[in-house]
N, C-alpha and C positions, 0 to 999 in steps of 0.2 A: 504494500500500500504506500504511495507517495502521499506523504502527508501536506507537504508545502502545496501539491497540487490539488488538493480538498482543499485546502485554507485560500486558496484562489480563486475556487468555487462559489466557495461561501463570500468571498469579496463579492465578487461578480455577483451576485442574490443580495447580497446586503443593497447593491445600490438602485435595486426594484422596487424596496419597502417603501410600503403605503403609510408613511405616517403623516397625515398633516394635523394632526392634533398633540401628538408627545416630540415629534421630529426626530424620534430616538428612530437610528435605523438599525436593523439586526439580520443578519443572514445566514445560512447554514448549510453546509453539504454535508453526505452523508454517501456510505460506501456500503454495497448489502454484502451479505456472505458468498453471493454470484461476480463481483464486481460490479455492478450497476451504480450508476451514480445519481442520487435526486440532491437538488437544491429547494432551498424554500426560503422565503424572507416573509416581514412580520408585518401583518394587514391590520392596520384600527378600522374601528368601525366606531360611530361617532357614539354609538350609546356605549362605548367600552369593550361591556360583556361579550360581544360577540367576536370580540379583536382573537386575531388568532398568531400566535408566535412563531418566529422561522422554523423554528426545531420542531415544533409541529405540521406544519406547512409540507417541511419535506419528508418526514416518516410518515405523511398521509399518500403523499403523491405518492411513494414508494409502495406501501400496503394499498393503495388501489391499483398499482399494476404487477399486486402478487406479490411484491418482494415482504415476506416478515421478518426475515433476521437482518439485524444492521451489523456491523462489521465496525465501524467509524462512524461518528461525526462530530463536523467542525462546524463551531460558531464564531461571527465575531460580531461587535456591536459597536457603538458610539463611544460609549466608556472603557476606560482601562478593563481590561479583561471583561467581558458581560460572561456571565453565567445564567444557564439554566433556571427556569423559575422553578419551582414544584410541582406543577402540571407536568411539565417539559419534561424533568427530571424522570415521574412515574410514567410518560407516554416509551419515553428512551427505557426504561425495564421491564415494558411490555415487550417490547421486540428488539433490545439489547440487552439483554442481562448482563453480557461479558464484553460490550462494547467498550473503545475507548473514544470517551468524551476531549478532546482539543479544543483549549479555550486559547482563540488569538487574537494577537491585535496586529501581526502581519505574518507574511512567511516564515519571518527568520524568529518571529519573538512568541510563541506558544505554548502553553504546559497542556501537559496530557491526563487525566486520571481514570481511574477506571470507575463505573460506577459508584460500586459501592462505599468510593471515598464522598462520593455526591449525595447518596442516598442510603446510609447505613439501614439495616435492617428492615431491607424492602419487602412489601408483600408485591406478589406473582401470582401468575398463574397456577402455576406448583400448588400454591397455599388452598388452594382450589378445588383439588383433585382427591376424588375418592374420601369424601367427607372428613377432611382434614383443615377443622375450622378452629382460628383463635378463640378462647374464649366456651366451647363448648365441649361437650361431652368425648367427642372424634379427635381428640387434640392429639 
């Protein structure tokens, strides 16, 4: 995986975002377990709620043309390193569990972490499976 060239991806998506209301722009690329590559950058919508983040953006475009396992993905945003919201973070361990997240602010300046440095003690799908719920009886 060329990392420098996700993180050029996700430039190239960042300077799509729709923000006219935060001006914060955000973009993301992402690399599946096939190689494929989606981008996505971050849409407001005026009443908010509906605003949808890059990171989401591009694990949706991916999971609608089949791809579920992510491999990679790179964000980068207006501020010194943007990170992942908590949406973002749980959408990435639906279908990256063991993904590495790249937080950049250009090619050459990046850190990488893996999940569950971002989302310790996530729930999954796993947790799901064969009546194996927190909290009740099946634990």
């Amino acid at each position: 995986m060329d990392i420098k060239r996700l993180i050029r991806k996700a430039l190239e998506a960042q300077k799509k975002a729709y923000v006219p209301y935060s001006n914060f722009h955000v973009g993301a690329a992402l690399i599946t377990e096939d190689g494929e590559v989606f981008t996505g950058c971050n849409i407001e919508i005026s009443s908010y709620s509906p605003t949808l983040c890059a990171e989401r953006t591009a694990i949706f475009k991916a999971v609608s043309e089949g791809h579920k396992k992510i491999k990679a993905i790179a964000i980068v945003g207006d501020a010194n390193f943007t990170y992942p919201c908590g949406v973002c973070r749980q959408v990435i361990r639906e279908f990256g569990k063991d993904a590495i997240i790249i937080i950049a602010n250009s090619e050459d300046e990046y850190r990488e972490y893996k999940l569950d440095e971002l989302l310790p003690h996530s729930f999954g799908p796993e947790d799901l499976e064969d009546g194996n719920t927190r909290g009740g009886e099946n634990v």
